[in-house]
Backbone as a ProteinNet text record, in pm:
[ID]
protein_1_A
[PRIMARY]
XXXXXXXXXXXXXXXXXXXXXXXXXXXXXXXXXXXXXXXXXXXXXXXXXXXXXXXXXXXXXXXXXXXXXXXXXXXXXXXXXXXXXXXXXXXXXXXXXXXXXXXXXXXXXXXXXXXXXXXXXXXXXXXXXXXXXXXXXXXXXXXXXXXXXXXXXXXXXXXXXXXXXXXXXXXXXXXXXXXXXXXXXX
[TERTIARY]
363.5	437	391	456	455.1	486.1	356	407	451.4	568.8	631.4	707	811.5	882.3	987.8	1032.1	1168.7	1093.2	978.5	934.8	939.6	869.1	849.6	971.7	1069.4	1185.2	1321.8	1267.4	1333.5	1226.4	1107	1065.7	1097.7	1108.1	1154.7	1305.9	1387.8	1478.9	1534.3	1424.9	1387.3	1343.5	1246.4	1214.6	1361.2	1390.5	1565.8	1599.5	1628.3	1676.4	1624.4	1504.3	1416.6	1408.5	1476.1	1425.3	1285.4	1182.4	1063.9	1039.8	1124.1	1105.2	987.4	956.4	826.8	872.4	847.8	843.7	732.6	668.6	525.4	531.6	492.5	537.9	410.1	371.9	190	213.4	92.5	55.8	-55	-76.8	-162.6	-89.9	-174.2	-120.5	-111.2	-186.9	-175.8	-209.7	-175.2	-171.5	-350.8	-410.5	-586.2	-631.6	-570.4	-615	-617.7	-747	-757.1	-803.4	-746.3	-758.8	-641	-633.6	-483.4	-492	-395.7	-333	-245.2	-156.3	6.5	33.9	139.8	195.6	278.9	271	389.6	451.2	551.9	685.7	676	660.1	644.4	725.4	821.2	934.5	856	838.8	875	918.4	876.5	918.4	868	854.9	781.5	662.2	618.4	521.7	381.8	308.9	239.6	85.4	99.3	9.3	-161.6	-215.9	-346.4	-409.4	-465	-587.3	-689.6	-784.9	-895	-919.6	-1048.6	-1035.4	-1214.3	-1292.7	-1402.3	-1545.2	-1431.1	-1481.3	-1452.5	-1380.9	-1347.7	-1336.8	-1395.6	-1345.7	-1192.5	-1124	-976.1	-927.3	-890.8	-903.3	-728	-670.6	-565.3	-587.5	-461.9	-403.6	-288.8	-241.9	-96.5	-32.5	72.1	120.1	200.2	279.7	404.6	392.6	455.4	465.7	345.3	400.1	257.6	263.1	138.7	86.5	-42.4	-50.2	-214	-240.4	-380.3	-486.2	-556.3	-494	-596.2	-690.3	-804.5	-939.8	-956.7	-1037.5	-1035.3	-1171.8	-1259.2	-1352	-1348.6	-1424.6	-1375.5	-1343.9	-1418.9	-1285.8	-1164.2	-1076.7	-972.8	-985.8	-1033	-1008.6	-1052.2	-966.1	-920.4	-1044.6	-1129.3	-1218.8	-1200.7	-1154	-1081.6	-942	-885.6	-735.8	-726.5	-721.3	-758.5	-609.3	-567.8	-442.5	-426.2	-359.6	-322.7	-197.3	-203	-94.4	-105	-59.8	-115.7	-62.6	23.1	64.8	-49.5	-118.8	-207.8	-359.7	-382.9	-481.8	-560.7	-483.1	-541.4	-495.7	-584.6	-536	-498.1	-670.3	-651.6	-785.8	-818.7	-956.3	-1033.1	-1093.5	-1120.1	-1159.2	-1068.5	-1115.4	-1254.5	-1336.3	-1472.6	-1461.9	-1535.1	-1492.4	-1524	-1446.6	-1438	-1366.2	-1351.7	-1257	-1088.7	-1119.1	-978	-872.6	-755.7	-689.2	-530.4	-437.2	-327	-271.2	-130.7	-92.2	25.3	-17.1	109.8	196.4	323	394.8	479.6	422.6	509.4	643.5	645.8	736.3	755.8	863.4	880.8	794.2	679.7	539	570.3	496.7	407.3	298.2	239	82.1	34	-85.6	-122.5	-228.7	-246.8	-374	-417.2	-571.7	-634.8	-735.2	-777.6	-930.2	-939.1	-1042.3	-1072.3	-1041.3	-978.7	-899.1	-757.3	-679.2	-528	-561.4	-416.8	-424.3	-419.9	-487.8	-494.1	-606.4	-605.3	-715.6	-852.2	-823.5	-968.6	-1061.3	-976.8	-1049.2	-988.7	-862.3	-842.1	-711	-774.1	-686.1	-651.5	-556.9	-415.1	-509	-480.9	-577.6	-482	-527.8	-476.7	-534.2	-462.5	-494.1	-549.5	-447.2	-455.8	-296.4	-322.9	-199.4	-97.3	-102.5	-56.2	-59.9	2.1	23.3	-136.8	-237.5	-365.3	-417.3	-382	-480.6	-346	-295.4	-173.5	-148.9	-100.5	-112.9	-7.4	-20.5	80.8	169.6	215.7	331.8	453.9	542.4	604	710.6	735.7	775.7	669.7	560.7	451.6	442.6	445.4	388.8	514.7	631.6	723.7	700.4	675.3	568.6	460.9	384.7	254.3	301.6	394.4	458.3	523.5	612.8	671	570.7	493.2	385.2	327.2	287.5	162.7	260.9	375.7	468.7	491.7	530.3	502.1	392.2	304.5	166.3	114.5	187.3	121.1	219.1	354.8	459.8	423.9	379.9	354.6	240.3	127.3	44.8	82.4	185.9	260.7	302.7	293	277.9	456.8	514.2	616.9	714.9	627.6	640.6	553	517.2	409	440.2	324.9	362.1	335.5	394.7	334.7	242	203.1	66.7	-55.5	-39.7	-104	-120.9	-4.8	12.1	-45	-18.1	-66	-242.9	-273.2	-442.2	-489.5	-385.4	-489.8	-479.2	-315.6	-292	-392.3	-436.2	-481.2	-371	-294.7	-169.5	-133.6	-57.2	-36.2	75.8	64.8	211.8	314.5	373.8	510.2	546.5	454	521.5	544.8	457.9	506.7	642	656.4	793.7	891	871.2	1034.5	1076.1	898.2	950.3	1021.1	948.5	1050.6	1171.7	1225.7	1386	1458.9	1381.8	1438.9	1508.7	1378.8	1427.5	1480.3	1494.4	1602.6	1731.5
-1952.2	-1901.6	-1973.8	-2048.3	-2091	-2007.7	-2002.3	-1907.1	-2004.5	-2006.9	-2102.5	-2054	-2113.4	-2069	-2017	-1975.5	-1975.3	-1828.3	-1795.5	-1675.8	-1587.3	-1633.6	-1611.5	-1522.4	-1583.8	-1572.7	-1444.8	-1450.5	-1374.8	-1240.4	-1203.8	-1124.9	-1047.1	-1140.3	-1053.8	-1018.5	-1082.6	-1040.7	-907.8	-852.6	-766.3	-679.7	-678.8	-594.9	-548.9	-662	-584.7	-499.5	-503.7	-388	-250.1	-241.7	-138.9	-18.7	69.8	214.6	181.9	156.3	116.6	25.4	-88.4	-183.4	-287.5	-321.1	-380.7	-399.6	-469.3	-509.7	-543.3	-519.2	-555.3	-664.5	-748.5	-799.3	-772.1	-736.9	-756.4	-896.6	-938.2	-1060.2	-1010.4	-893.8	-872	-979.7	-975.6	-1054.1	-1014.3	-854.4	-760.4	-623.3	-513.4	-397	-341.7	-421.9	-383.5	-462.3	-524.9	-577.8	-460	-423	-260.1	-311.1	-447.5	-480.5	-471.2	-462.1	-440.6	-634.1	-675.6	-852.1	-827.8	-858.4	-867.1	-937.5	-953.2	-1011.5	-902.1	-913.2	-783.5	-863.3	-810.3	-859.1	-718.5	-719.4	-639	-694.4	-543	-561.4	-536.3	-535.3	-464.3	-373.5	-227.4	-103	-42.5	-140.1	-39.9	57.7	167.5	249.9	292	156.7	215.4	341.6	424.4	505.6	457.2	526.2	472.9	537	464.9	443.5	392.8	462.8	377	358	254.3	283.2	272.3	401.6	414.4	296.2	264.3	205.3	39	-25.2	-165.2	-187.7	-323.6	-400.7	-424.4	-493.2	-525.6	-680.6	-757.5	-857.5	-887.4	-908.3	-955.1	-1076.4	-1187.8	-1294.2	-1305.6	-1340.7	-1376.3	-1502.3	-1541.2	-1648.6	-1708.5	-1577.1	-1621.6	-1523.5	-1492.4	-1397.3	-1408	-1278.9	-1234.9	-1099.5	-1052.4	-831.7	-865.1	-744	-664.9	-577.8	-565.6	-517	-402.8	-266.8	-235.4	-126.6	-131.3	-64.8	69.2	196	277.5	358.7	435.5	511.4	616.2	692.1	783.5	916.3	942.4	1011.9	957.3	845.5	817.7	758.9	676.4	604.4	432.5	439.1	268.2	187.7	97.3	21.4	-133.1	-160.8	-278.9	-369	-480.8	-457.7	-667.2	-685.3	-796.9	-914.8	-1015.9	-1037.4	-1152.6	-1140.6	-1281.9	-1332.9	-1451.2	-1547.1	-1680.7	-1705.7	-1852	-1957.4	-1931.6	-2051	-2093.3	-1956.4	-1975.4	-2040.7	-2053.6	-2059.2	-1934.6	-1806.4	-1671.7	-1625.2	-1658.4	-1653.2	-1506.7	-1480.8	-1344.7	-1248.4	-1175.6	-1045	-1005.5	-920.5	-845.9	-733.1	-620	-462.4	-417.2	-378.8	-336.9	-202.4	-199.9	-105.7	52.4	129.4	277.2	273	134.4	178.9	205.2	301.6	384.6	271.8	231.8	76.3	104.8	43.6	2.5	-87.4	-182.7	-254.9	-247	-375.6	-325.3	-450.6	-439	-616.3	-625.3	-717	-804.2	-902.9	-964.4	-1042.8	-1016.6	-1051.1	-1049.7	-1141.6	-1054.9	-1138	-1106.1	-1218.3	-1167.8	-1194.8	-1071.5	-1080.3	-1095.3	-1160.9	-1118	-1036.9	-952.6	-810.5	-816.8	-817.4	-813	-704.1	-623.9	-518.2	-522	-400.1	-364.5	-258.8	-212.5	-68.8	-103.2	22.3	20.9	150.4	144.8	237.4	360	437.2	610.8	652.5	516.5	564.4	497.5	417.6	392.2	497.9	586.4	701.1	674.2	604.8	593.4	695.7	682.6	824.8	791.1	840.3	825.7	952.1	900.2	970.4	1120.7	1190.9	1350.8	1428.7	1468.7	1586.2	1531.6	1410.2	1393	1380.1	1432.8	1425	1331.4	1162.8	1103.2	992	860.7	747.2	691.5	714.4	653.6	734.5	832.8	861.1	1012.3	949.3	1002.1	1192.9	1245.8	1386.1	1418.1	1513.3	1532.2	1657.3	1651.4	1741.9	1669.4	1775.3	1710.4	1561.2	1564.9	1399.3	1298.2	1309.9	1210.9	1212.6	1350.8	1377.6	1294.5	1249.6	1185.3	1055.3	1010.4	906.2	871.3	966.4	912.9	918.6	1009.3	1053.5	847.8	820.1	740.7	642.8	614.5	489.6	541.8	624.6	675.8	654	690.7	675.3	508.6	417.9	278.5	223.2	282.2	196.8	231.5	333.3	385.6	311.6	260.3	217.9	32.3	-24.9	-135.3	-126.8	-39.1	-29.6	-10.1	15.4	28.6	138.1	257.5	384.8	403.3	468.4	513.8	628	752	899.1	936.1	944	1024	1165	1207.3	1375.2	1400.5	1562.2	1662	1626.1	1725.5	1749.3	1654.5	1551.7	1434.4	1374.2	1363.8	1325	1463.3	1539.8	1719	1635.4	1675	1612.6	1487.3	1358.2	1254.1	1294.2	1347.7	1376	1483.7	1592.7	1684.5	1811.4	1773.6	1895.2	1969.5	2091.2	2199	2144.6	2117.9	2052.2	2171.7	2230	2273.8	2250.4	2148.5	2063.3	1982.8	1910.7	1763.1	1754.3	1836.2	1902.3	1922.5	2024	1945.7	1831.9	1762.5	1643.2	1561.7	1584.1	1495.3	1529.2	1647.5	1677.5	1637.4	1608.2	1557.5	1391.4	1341.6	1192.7	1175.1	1260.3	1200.1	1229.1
-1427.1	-1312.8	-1186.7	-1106.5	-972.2	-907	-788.9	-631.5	-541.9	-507.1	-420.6	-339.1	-224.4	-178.7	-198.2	-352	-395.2	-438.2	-482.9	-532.8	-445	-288.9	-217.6	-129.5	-107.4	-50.5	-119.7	-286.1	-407.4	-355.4	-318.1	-270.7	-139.4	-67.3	60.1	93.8	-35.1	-73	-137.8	-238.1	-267.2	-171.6	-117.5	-39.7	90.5	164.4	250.6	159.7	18.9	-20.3	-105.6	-7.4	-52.7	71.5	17.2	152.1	205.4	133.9	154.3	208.5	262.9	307.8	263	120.7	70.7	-128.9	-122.5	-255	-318	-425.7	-505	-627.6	-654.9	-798.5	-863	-995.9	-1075.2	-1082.8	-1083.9	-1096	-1241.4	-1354.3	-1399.4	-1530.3	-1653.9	-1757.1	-1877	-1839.3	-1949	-1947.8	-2004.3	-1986.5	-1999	-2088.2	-2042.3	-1912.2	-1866.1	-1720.8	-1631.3	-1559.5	-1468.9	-1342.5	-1294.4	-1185.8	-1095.5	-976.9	-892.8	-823.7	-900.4	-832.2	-825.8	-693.8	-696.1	-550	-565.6	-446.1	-403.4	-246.4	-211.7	-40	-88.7	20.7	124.7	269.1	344	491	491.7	633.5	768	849.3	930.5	995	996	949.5	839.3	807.5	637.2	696.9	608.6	645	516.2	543.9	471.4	472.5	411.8	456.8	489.2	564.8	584.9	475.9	357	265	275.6	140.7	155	-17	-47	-174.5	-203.7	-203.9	-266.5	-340.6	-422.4	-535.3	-558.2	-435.1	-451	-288.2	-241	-149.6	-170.7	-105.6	-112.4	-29.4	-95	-75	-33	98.3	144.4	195.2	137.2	203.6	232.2	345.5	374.7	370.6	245.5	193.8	293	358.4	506.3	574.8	689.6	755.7	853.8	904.8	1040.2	1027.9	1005.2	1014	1053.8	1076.2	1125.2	1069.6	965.2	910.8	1002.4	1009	1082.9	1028.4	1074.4	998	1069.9	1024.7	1096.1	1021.2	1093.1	1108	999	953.1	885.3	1018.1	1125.7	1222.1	1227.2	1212.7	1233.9	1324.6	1394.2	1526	1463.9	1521.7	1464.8	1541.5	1436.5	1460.8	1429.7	1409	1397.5	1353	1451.6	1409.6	1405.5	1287.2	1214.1	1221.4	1273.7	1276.9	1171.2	1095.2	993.4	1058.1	1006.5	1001.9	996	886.3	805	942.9	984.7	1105.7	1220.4	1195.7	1333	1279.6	1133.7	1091.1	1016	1023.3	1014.6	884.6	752.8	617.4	533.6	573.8	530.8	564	493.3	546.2	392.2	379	323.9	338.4	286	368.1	314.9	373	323.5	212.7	125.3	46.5	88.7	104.4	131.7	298.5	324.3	459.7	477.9	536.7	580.8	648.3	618.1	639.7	644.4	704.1	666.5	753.2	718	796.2	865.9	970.1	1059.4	1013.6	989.4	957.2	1076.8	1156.4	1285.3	1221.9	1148.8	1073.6	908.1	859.4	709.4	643.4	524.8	500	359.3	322.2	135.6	158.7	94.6	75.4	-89.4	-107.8	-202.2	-224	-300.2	-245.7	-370.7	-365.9	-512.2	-493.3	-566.8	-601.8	-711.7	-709.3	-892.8	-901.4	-1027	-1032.8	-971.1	-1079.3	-1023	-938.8	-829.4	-717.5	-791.9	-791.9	-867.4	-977.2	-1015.4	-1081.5	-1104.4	-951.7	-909.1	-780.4	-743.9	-636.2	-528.1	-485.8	-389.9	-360.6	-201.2	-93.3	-29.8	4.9	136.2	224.2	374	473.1	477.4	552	559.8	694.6	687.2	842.8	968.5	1014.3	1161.8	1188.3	1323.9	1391	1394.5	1427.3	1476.5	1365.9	1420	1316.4	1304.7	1414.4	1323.1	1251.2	1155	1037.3	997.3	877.4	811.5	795	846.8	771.7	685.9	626.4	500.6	577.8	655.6	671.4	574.4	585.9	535.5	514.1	620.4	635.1	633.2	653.6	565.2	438.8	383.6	263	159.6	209.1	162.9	105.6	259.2	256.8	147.5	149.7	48.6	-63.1	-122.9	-235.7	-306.2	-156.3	-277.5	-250.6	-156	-217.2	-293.9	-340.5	-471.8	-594.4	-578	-715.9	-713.7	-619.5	-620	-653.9	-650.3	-651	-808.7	-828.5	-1023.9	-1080.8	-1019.3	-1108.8	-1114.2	-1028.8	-984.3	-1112.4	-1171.6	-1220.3	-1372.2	-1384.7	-1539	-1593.3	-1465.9	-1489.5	-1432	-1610.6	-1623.8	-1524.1	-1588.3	-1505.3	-1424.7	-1264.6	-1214.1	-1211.3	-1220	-1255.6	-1121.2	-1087.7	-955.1	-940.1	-1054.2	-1084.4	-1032.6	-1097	-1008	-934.9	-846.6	-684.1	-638.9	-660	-546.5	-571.8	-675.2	-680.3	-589.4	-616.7	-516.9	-389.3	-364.3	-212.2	-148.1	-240.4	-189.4	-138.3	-221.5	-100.8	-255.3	-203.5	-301.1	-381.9	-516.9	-655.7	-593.2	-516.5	-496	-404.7	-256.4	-145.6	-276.7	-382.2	-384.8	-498.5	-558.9	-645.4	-524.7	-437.6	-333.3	-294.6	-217.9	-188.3	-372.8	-452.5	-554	-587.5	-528.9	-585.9	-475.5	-367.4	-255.8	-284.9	-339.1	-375.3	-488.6	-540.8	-661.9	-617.4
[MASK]
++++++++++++++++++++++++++++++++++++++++++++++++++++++++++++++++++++++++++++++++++++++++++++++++++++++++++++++++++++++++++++++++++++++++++++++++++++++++++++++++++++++++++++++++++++++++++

């Protein structure tokens, strides 16, 4: 498989036509591979929740495009805001492992994002109970939010059906918000 510009471009193609505004491809090579490699196509607008992940550093590069990496405290107050963009010389980062993170995309980008562990069932959490866009709460129009990246990020991972049951657990929120929000999206 070549990553080129034609892959590249078939991605962010994908992604315009994603509610989500972001597209993921695995880059894994086999179903015992329990590492997270992929490339992901990210709009502008897209919303990804602020995570962290315990148990792995996280390794982002940006192939095209321009976003910002930004890092945050475990209070929630943003401690660092990291800018890529291969034009400028600015390749990529690595998030320190257990920091609270998400990005901002200034232009239509692919990244490629590598750790260890797939998202869910390496310990990693979507942030909870702050007010505002630096540190995510699960009301309900967030909790939407985390819902379909957690169901993207297990499906990106090979994972068929996510249950309630299991999103209420990583999210931390009660399985009968996360059962409306899913009858909502279907």
């Amino acid at each position: 498989m070549e990553i080129d510009k034609d892959l590249l471009s078939h991605l962010v193609d994908m992604a315009k036509a994603s509610l989500r505004l972001r597209h993921s491809h695995d880059l894994r090579t086999s179903q015992a591979d329990n590492s997270q490699r992929m490339l992901c196509a990210l709009l502008p607008g897209t919303d990804v929740p602020i995570h962290r992940h315990p148990q792995s550093t996280e390794t982002v590069v940006v192939l095209c495009g321009k976003l910002v990496e930004v890092i945050y405290d475990d209070g929630g107050r943003e401690v660092e805001r990291i800018s890529l963009d291969p034009l400028a010389g600015k390749y990529g980062c690595v998030v320190p492992k257990g920091a609270w993170h998400t990005v901002e995309v200034l232009e239509p980008s692919v990244i490629f994002e590598a750790k260890d562990g797939g998202y869910g069932v390496d310990g990693s959490e979507v942030r909870s109970g702050v007010k505002d866009k630096m540190a995510f709460s699960n009301c309900l129009g967030d909790l939407k939010k985390n819902v379909e990246y957690l169901i993207g990020m297990e499906r990106q991972q090979g994972a068929v059906d996510v249950s309630p049951e299991y999103i209420a657990r990583v999210l931390n929120v009660p399985v009968e918000d996360v059962i409306r929000v899913m009858e909502e999206m279907a």
